[in-house]
C-alpha positions as a LaTeX table, in Angstrom:
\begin{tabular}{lrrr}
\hline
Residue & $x$ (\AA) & $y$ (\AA) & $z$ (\AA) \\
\hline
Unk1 & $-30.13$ & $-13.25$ & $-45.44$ \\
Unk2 & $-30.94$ & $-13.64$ & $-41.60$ \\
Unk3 & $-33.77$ & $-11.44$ & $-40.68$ \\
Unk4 & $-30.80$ & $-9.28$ & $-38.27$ \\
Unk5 & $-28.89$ & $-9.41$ & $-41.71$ \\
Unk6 & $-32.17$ & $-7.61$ & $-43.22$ \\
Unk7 & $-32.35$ & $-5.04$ & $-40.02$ \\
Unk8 & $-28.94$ & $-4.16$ & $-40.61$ \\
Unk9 & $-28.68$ & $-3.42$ & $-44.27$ \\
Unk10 & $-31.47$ & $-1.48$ & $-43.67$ \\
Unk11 & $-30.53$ & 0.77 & $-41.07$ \\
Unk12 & $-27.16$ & 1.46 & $-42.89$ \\
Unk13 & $-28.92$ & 2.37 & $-45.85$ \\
Unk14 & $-29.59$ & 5.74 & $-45.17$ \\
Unk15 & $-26.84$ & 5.79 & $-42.24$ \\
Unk16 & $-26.22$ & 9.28 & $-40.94$ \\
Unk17 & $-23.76$ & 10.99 & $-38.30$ \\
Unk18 & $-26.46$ & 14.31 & $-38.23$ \\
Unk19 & $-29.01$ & 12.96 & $-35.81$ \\
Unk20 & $-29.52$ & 10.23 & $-33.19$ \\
Unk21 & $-33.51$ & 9.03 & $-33.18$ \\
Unk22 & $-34.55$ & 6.99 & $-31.04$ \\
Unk23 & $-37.72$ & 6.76 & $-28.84$ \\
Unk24 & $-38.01$ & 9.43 & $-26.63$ \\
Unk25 & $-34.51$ & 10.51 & $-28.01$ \\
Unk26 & $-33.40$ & 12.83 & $-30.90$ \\
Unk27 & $-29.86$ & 13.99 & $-30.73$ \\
Unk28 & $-28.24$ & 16.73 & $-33.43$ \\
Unk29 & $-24.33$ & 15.70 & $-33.85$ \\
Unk30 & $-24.67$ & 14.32 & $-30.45$ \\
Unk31 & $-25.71$ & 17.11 & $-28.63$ \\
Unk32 & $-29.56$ & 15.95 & $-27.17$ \\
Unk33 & $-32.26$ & 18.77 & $-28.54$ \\
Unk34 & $-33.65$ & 19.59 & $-25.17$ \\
Unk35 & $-29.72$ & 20.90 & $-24.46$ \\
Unk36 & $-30.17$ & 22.90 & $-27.58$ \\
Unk37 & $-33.39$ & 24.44 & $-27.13$ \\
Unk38 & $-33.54$ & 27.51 & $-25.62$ \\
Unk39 & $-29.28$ & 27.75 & $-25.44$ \\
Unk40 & $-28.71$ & 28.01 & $-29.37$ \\
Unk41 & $-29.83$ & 30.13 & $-31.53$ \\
Unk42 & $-31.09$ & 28.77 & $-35.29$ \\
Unk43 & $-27.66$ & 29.99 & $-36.60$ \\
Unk44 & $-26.01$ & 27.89 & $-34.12$ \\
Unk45 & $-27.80$ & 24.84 & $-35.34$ \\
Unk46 & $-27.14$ & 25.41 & $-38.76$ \\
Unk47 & $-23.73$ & 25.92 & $-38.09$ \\
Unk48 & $-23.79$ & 22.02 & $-36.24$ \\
Unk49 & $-25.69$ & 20.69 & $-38.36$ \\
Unk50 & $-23.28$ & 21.88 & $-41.73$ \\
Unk51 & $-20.13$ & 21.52 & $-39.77$ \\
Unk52 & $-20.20$ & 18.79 & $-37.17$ \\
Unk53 & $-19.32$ & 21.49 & $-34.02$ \\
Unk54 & $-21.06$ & 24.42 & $-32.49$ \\
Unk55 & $-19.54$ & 27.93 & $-33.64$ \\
Unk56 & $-18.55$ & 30.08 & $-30.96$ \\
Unk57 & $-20.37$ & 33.07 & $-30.35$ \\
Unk58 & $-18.00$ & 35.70 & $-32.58$ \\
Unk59 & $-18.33$ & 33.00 & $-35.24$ \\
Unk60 & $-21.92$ & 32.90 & $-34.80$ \\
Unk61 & $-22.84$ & 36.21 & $-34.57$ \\
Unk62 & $-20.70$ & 36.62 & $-38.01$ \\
Unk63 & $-22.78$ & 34.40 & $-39.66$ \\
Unk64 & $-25.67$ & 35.60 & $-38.29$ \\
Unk65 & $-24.69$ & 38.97 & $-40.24$ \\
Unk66 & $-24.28$ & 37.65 & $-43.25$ \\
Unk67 & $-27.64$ & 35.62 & $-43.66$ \\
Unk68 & $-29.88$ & 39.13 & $-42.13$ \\
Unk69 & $-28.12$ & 40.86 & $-44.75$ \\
Unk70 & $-29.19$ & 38.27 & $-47.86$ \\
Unk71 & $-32.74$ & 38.14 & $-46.53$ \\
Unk72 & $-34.20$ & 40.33 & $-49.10$ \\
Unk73 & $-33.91$ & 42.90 & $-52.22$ \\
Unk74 & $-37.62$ & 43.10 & $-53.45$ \\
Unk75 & $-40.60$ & 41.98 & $-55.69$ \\
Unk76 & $-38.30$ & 42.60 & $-58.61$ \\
Unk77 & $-35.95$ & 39.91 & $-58.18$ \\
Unk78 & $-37.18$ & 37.00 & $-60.25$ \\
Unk79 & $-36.84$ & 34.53 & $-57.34$ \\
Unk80 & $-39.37$ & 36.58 & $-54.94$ \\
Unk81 & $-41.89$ & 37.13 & $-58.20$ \\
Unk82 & $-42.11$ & 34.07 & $-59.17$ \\
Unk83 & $-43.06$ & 32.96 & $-55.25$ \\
Unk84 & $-45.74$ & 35.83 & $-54.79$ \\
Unk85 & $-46.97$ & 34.67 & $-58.49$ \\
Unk86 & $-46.99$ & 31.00 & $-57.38$ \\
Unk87 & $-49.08$ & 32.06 & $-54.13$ \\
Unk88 & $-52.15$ & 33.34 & $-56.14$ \\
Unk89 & $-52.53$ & 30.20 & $-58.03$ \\
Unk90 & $-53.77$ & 28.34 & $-55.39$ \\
Unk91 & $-50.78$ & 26.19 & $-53.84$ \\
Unk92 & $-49.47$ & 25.83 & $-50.72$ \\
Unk93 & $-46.82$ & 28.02 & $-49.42$ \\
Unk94 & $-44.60$ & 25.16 & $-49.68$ \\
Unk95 & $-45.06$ & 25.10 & $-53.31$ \\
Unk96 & $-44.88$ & 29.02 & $-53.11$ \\
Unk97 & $-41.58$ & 29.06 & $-51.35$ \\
Unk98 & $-40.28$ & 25.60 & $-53.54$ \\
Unk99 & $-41.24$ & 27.98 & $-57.04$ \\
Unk100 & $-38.83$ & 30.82 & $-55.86$ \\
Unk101 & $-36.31$ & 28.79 & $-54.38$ \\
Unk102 & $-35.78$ & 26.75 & $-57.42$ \\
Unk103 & $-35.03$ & 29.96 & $-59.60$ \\
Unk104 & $-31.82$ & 30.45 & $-57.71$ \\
Unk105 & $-29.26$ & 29.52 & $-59.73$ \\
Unk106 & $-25.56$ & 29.34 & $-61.60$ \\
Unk107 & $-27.67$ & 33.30 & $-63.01$ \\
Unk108 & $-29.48$ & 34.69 & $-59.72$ \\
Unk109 & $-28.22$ & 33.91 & $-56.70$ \\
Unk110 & $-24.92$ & 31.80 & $-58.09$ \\
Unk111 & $-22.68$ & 35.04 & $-57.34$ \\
Unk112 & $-21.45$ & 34.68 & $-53.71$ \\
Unk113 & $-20.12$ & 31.14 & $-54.79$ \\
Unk114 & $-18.51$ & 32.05 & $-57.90$ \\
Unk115 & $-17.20$ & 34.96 & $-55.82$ \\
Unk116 & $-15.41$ & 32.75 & $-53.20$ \\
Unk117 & $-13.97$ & 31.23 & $-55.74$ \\
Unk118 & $-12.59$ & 33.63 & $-57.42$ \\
Unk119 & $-10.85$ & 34.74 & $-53.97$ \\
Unk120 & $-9.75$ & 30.90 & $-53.02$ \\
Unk121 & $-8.46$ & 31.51 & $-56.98$ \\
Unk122 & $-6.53$ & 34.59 & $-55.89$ \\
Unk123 & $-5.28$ & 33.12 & $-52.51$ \\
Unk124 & $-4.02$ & 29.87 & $-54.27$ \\
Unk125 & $-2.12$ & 32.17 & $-56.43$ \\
Unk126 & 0.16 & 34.62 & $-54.14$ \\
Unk127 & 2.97 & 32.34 & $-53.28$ \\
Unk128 & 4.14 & 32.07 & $-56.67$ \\
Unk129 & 3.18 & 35.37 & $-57.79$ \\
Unk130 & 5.15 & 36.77 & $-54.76$ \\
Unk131 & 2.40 & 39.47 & $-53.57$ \\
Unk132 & $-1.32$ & 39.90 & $-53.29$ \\
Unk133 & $-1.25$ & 42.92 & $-55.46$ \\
Unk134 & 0.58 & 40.46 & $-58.32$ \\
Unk135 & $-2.06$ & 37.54 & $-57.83$ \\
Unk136 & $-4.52$ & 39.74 & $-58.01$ \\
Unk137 & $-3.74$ & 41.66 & $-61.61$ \\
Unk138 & $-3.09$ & 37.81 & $-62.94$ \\
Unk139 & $-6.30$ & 36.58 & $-61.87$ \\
Unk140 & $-8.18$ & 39.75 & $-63.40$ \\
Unk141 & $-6.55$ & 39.46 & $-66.29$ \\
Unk142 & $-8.50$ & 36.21 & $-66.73$ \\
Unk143 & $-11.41$ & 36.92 & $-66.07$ \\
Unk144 & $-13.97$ & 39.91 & $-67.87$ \\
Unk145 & $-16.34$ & 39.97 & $-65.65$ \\
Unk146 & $-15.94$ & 39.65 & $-61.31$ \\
Unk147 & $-19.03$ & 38.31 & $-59.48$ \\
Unk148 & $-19.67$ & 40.18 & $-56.25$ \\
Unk149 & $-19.03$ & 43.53 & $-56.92$ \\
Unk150 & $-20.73$ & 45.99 & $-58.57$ \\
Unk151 & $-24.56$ & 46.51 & $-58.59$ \\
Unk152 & $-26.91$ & 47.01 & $-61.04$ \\
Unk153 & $-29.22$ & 49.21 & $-58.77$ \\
Unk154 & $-27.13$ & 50.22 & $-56.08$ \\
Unk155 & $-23.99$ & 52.81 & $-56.86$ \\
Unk156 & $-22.89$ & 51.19 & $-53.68$ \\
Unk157 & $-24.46$ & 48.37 & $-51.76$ \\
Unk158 & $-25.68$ & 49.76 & $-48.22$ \\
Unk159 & $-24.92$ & 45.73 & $-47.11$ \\
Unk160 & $-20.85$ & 46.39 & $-48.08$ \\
Unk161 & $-19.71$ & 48.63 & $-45.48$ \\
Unk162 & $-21.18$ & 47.21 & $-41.74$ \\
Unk163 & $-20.72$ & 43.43 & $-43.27$ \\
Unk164 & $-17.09$ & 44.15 & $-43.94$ \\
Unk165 & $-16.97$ & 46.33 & $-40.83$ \\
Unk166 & $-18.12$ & 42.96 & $-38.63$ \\
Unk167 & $-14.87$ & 41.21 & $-40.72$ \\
Unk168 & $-12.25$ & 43.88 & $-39.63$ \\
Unk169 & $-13.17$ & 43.57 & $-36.16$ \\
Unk170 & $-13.43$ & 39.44 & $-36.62$ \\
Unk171 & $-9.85$ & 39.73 & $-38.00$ \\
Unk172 & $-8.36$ & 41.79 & $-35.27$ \\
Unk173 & $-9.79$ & 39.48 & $-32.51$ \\
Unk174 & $-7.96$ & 36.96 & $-33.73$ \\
Unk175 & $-11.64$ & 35.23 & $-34.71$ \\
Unk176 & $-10.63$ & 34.93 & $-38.67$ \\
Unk177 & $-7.52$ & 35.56 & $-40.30$ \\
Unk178 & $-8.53$ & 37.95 & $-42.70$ \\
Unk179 & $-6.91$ & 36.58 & $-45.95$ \\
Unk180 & $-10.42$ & 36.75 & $-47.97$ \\
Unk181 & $-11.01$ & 40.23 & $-46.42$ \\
Unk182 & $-7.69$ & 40.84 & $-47.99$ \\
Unk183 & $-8.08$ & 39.55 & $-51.18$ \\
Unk184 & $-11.68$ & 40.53 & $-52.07$ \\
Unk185 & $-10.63$ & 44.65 & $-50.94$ \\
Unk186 & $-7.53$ & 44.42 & $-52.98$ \\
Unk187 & $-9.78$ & 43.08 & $-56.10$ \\
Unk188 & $-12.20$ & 46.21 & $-55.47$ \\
Unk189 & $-8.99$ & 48.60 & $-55.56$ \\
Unk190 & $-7.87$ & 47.18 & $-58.78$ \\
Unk191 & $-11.40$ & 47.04 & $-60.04$ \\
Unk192 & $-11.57$ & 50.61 & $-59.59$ \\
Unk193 & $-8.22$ & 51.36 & $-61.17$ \\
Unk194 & $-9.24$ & 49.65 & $-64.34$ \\
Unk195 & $-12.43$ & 51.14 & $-64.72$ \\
Unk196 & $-11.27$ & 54.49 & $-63.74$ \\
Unk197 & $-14.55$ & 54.52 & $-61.17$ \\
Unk198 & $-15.15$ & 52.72 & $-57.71$ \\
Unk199 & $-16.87$ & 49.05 & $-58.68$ \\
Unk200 & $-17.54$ & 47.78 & $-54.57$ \\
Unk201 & $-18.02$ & 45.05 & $-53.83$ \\
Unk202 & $-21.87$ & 43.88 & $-53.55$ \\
Unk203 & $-23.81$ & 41.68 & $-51.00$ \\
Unk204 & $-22.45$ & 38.66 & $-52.46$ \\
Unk205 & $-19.00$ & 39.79 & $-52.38$ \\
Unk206 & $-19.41$ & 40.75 & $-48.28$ \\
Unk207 & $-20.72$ & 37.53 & $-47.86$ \\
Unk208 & $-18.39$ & 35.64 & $-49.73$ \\
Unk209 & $-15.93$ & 37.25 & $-47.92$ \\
Unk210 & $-17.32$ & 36.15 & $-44.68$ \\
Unk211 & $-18.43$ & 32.71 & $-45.56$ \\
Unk212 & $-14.54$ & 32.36 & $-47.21$ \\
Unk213 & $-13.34$ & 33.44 & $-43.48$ \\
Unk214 & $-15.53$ & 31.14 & $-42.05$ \\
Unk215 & $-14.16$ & 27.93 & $-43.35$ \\
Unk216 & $-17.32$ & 27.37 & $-45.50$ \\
Unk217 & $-16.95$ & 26.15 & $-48.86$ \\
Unk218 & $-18.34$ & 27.72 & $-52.03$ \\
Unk219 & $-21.00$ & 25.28 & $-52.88$ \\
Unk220 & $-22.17$ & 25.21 & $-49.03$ \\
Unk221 & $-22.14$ & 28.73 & $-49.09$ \\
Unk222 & $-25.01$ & 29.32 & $-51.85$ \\
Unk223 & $-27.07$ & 27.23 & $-49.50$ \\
Unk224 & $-26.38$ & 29.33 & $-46.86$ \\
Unk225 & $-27.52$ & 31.83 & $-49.26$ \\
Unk226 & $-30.78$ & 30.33 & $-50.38$ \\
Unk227 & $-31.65$ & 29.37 & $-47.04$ \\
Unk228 & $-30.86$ & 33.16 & $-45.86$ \\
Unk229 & $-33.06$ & 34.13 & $-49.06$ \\
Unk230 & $-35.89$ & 31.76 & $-48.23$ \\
Unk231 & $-36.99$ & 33.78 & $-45.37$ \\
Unk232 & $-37.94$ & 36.72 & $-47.67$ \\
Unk233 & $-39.39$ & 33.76 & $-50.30$ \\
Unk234 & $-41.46$ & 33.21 & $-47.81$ \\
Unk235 & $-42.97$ & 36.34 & $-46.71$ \\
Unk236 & $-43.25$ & 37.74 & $-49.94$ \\
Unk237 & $-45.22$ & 34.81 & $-50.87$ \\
Unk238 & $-47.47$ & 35.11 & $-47.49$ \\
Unk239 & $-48.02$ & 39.00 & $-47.82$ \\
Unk240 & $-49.40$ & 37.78 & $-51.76$ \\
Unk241 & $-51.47$ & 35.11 & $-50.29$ \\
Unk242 & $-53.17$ & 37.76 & $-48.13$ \\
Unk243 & $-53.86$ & 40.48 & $-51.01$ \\
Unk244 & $-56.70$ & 37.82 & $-52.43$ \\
Unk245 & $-55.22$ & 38.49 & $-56.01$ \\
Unk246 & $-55.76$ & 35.36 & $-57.89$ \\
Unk247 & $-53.59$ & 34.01 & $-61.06$ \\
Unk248 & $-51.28$ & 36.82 & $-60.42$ \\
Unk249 & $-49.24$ & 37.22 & $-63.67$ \\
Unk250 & $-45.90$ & 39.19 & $-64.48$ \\
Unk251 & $-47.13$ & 42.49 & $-65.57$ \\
Unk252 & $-50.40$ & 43.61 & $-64.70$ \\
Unk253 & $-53.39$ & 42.81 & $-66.42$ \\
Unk254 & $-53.49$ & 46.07 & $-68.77$ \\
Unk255 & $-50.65$ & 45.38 & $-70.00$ \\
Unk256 & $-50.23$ & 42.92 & $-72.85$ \\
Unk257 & $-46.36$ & 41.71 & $-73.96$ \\
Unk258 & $-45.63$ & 43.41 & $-77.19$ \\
Unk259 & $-45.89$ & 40.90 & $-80.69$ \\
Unk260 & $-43.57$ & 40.66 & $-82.61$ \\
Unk261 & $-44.22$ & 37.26 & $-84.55$ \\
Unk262 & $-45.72$ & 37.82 & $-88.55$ \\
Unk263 & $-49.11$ & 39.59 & $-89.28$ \\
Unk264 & $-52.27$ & 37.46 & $-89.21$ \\
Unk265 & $-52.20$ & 35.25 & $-91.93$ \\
Unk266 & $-54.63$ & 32.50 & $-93.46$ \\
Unk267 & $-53.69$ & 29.58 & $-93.40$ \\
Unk268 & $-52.35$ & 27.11 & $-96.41$ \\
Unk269 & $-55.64$ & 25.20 & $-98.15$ \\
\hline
\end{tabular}
């Protein structure tokens, strides 16, 4: 192979259409960085970078919604203790951060994907059920449990009503069309009616909802999530990092886990 033969196989071998580089020159999609900075926000760039175009600003400011809403929920979710216990062993934050973000999963933080699903599932289904309402009931009758709505802590999730508000208004401004809206209120309604109780829908229901209306897809989606989640990773693990604690474990120090293995024993001569 000619040495341009060698220059070419390697530049194509990790050949890209997300940035330009060259010296003195980095372009995202196209669009030169110093035309970005200072015009976009962070959303916006996400947005290019995931999607190939800018959003436009109702489009933005949707998304924008929907990852300030997954930010946080608390010490007590296993992704943000395991960061703030990672801190006070002595890594980086970038190991901190790397230890939470690597707990979310199919388990925690998996919902809002399996949750668009579920609605692409129930959307897929209404032109040969004939209705919503019938594509719907045939969809729940498959499935015993719903992710994205109900809450284990919550009776209802303070995130549901302005995050679906922000979709209403999207849909009547002719920014979305509303069809995951639809299908993800009429699941609540028959939720309820089952269980005889309102079961609304949660944060990862709102923002399946949203990411659904965005175009997104569900796998793209939980890394929206994780990178909207990240933010709180991180400050959890930086607030941690300041307390001075060191070897920070999961239940204070007092506390011992309960045994429940055999009685001490001697063992076999």
């Amino acid at each position: 192979m000619t040495v341009d033969g060698e220059r070419h196989e390697a530049a194509a071998y990790w050949a890209t259409n997300l940035v330009r580089i060259q010296p003195g020159e980095i372009a995202l999609r196209g669009y030169p960085i110093e035309d970005l900075i200072g015009r976009f926000s962070f959303v916006d760039i996400a947005w290019l970078m995931v999607r190939g175009q800018l959003p436009t600003q109702p489009e933005s400011r949707l998304l924008e919604a929907a990852l300030t809403a997954a930010v946080d929920h608390g010490p007590q979710a296993p992704s943000i203790a395991a960061a703030r216990m990672a801190a006070t062993c002595g890594v980086g934050l970038n190991n901190a951060m790397a230890t939470g973000v690597n707990l979310l999963g199919d388990v925690h933080g998996g919902a809002g994907q399996q949750c668009m699903e579920v609605l692409q599932t129930v959307r897929d289904r209404v032109p040969a059920a004939g209705s919503l309402e019938t594509a719907v009931e045939r969809v729940l009758a498959e499935h015993r449990y719903v992710p994205g709505f109900g809450h284990r802590f919550h009776p209802r999730d303070p995130r549901r009503d302005p995050l679906l508000g922000l979709v209403e208004q999207a849909r009547d401004d002719g920014v979305v069309a509303g069809e995951h809206l639809a299908a993800a209120v009429e699941l609540e309604r028959q939720l309820a009616r089952k269980s005889n109780k309102p079961i609304p829908m949660n944060i990862d229901g709102a923002t399946a909802v949203i990411y659904g209306e965005l175009g997104f897809t569900p796998e793209l989606a939980r890394g929206l999530f994780v990178l909207s989640r990240s933010v709180g990773i991180l400050a959890h693990a930086w607030e941690e990092r300041q307390s001075g604690t060191r070897i920070k474990g999961p239940v204070p120090r007092s506390v011992l886990a309960d045994y429940t293995g055999p009685d001490l024993r001697e063992p076999p001569r």
